[in-house]
C-alpha positions as CSV (number, residue, x, y, z in Angstrom):
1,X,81.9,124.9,61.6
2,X,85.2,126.6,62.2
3,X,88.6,124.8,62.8
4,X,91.1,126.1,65.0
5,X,93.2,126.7,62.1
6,X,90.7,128.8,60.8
7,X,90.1,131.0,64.1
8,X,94.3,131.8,64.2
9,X,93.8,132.8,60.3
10,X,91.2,135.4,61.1
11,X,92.6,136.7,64.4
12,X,96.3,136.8,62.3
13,X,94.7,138.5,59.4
14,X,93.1,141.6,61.9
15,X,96.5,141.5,63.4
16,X,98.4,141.8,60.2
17,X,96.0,144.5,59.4
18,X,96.4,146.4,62.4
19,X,100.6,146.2,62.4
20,X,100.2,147.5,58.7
21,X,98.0,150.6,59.4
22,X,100.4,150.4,62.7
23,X,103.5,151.0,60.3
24,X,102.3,153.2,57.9
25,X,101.0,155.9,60.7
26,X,104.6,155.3,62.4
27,X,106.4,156.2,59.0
28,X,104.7,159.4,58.9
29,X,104.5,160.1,62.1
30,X,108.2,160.0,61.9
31,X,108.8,162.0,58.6
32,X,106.6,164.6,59.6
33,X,108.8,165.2,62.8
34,X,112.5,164.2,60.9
35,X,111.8,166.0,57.5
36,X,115.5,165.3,56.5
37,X,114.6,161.2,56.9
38,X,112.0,161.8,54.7
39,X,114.5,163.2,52.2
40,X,117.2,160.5,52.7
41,X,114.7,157.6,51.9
42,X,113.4,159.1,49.1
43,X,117.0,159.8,47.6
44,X,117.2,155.8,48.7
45,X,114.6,154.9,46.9
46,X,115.5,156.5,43.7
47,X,118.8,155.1,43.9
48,X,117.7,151.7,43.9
49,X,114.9,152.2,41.4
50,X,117.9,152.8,38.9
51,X,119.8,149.8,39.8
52,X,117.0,147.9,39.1
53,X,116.3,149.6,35.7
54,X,119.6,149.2,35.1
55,X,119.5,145.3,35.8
56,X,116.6,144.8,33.9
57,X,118.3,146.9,30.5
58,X,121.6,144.7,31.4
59,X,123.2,148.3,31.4
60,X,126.6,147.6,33.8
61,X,128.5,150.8,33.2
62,X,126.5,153.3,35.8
63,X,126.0,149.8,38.4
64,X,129.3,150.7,40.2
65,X,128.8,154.6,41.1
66,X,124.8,154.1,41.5
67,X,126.2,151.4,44.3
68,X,128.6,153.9,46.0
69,X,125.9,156.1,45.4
70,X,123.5,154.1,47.7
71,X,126.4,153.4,50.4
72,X,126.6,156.6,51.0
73,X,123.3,157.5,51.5
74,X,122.9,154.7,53.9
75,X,125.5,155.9,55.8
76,X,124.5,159.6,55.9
77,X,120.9,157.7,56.8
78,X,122.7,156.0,59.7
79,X,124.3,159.2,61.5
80,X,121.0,160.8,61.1
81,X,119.3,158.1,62.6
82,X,121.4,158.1,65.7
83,X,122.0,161.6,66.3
84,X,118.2,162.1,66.5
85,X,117.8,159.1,68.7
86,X,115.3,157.5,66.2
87,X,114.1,154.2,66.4
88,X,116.0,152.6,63.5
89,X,113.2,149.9,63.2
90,X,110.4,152.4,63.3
91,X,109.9,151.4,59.4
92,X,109.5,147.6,59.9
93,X,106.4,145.8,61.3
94,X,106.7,144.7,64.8
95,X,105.4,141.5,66.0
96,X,102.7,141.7,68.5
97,X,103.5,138.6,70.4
98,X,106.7,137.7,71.5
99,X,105.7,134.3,72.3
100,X,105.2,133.1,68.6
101,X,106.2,136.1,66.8
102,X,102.7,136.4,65.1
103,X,102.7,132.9,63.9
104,X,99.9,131.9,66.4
105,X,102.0,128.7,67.3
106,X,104.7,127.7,69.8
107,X,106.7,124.9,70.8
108,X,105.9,122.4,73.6
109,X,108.2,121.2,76.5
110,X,108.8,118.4,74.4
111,X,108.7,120.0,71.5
112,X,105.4,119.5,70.0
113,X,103.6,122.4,68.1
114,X,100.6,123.9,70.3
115,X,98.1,126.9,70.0
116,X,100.1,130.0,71.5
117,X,98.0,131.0,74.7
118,X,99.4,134.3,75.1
119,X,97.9,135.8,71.9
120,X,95.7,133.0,71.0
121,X,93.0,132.6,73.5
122,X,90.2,133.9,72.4
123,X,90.6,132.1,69.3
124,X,91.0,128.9,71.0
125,X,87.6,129.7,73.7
126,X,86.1,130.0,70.3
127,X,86.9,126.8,68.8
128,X,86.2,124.9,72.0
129,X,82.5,126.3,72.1
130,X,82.3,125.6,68.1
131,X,83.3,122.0,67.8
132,X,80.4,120.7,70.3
133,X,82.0,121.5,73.6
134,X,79.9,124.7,74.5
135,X,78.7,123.1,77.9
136,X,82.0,122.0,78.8
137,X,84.4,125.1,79.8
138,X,85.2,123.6,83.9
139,X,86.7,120.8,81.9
140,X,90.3,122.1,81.4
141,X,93.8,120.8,80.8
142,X,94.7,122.3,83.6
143,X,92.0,121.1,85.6
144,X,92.3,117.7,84.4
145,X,94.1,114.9,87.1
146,X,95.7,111.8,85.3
147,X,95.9,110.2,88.6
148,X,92.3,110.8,89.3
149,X,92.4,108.1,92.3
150,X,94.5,105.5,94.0
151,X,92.4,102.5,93.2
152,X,92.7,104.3,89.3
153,X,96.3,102.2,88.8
154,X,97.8,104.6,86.2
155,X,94.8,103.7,83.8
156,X,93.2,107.1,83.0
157,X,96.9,108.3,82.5
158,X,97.4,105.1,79.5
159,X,94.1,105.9,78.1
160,X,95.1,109.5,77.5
161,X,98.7,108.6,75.8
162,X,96.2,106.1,73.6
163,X,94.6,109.1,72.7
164,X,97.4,111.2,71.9
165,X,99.0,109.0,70.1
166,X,95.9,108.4,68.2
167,X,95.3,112.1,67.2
168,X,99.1,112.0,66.2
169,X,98.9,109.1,64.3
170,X,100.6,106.9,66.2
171,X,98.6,104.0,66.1
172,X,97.7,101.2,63.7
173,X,93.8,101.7,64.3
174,X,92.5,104.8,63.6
175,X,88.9,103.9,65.0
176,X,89.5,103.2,68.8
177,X,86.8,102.5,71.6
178,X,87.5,104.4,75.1
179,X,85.9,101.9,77.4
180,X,84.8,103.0,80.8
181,X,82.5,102.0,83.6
182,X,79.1,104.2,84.4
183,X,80.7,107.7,86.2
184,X,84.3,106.7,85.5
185,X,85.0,110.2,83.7
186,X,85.4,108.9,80.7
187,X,83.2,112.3,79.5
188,X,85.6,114.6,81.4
189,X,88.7,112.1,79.5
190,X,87.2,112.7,76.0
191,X,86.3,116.4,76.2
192,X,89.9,116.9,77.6
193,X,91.5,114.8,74.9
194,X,89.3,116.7,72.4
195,X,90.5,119.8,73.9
196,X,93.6,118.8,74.0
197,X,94.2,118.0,69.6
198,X,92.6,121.7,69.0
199,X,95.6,122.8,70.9
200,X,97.8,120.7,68.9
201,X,96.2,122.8,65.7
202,X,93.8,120.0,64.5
203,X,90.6,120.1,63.6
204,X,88.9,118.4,66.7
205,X,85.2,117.7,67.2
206,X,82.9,116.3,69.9
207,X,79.6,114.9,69.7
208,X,77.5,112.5,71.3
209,X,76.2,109.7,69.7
210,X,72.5,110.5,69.7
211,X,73.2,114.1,68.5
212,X,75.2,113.8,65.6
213,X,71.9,113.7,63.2
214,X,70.8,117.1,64.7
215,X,74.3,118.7,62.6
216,X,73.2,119.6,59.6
217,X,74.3,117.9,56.4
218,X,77.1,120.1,55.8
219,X,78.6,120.3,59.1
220,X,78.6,115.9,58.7
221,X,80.3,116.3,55.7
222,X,83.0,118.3,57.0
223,X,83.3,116.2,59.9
224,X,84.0,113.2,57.6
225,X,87.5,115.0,56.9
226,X,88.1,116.5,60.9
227,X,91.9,115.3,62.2
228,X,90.0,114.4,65.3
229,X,86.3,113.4,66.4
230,X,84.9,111.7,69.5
231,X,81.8,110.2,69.9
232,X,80.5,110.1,73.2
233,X,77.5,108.2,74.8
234,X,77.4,105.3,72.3
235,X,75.6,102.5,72.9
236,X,73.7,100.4,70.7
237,X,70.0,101.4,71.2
238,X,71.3,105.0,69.7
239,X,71.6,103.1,66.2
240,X,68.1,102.0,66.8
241,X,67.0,105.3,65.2
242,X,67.2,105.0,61.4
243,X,68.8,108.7,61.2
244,X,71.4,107.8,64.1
245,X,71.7,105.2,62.1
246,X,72.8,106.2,58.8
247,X,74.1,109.6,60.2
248,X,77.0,107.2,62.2
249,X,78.1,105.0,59.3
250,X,78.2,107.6,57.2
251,X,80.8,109.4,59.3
252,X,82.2,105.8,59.9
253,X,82.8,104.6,56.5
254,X,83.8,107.9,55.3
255,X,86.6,108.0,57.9
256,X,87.6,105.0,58.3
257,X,88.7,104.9,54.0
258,X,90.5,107.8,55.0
259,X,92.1,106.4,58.3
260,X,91.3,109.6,60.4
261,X,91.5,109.3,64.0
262,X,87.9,108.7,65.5
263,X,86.5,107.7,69.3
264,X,84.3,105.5,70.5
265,X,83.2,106.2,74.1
266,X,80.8,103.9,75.8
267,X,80.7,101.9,78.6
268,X,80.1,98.6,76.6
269,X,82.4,96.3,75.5
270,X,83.8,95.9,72.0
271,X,82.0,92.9,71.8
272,X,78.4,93.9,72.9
273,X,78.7,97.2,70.4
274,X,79.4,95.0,67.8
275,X,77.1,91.8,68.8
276,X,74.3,94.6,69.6
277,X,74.4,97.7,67.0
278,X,72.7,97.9,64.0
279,X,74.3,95.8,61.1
280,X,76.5,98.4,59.1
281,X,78.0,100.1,61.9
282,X,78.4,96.7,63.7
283,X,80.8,96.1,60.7
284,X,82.8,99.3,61.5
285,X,83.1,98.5,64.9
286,X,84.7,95.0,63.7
287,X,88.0,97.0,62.8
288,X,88.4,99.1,66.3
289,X,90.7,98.9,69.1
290,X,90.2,99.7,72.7
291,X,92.0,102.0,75.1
């Protein structure tokens, strides 16, 4: 399983790779045409090699000319650098997106942190598909209506603060059910809202309820520690299945001592998913609130 924290790491590190072998081919690109530059910075570099020694044997006597020494040279540096029109940065690495200067993160309107999109997007196409949402891509922020109808009464807009403030831990119950009627989009809600915490940088996940045994062990495990999971499709006939069972309290138990954020969705009441699931999740479902 891969976090979106872990896609910006990789894509930063090839960047970060790139910029260097970027820098160093500039450096001699430029030396190889300015020969005399080459000659300043070495005379630089030797200059300040001594001060250090110098530091290091607590020798202060030569400090004061090896420092008018080095002023010099970076002023005879400076005139060569503008008379032959030379990029003064072309020695420094240069950021290859402006937007979040190669930190893969920018700010909000509002000021929250979010994935940067300019440099970012491949990264964060690659999370969505990896953290169950692979048959999901027409299901966009973007995309996404809060007023989806008139008869909706501002209701799918308070069920999406519930979630956000629930991913940002905002809320005094960090298991919550997102209650809907039969084709209510509460899917379309959750994938979004899902969607929507990657961007944020946190680990997000979305499963269904009767798919969550397929993961293998280890991919369980490390959901037990995700920011952010939603579980879609529950009802209780799914814990009917001893492995949907024991796969959900599990996951359950093990987030709930930790009081990570985790979604309910189902079209049941609190009260039938407690009345009607099988006995040990029944008694995690005791402790939820509803959106």
């Amino acid at each position: 399983m891969k976090t979106i924290t872990d896609a910006i790491n990789e894509r930063l590190s090839r960047t970060r790779n790139m910029e260097k072998t970027d820098l160093e081919n500039r450096i001699e690109e430029t030396y190889k045409k300015y020969p005399g530059l080459r000659k300043i910075d070495s005379a630089l570099v030797e200059v300040r090699t001594s001060r250090l020694i110098c530091a290091i044997d607590h020798d202060k006597e030569p400090l004061a000319a090896l420092q008018k020494r080095e002023d010099d040279i970076l002023k005879e540096r400076k005139e060569y650098i503008d008379k032959n029109k030379i990029d003064p940065f072309f020695d420094r690495e240069h950021v290859s997106c402006d937007k979040c200067e190669d930190t893969g993160f920018t700010k909000t309107k509002d000021g929250r942190r979010a994935v940067c999109r300019a440099c970012m997007q491949d990264a964060i196409d690659e999370t969505f598909t990896k953290s169950g949402m692979k048959d999901f891509g027409s299901y966009t922020l973007k995309a996404f209506d809060l007023a989806r109808n008139k008869d909706d009464k501002g209701e799918r807009k308070r069920q999406f603060e519930g979630l956000r403030a629930l991913m940002e831990g905002k809320t005094e119950k960090p298991l919550m059910l997102l209650k809907g009627g039969v084709q209510t989009g509460k899917t379309y809600l959750a994938v979004v809202a899902c969607k929507y915490a990657i961007m944020l940088g946190l680990s997000a996940y979305y499963v269904k309820a009767d798919r969550l045994y397929e993961l293998s062990r280890a991919d369980q495990d490390e959901l037990k520690d995700y920011d952010f999971v939603v579980i879609d499709d529950y009802s209780p006939e799914v814990t009917r299945l001893d492995k949907t069972a024991t796969a959900l309290h599990s996951l359950l138990e093990a987030r709930q001592a930790s009081g990570r954020a985790t979604v309910i969705v189902s079209s049941a009441s609190l009260e039938v998913l407690v009345a009607e699931s099988e006995e040990r999740i029944a008694g995690k479902l005791k402790s939820a609130g509803t959106l």
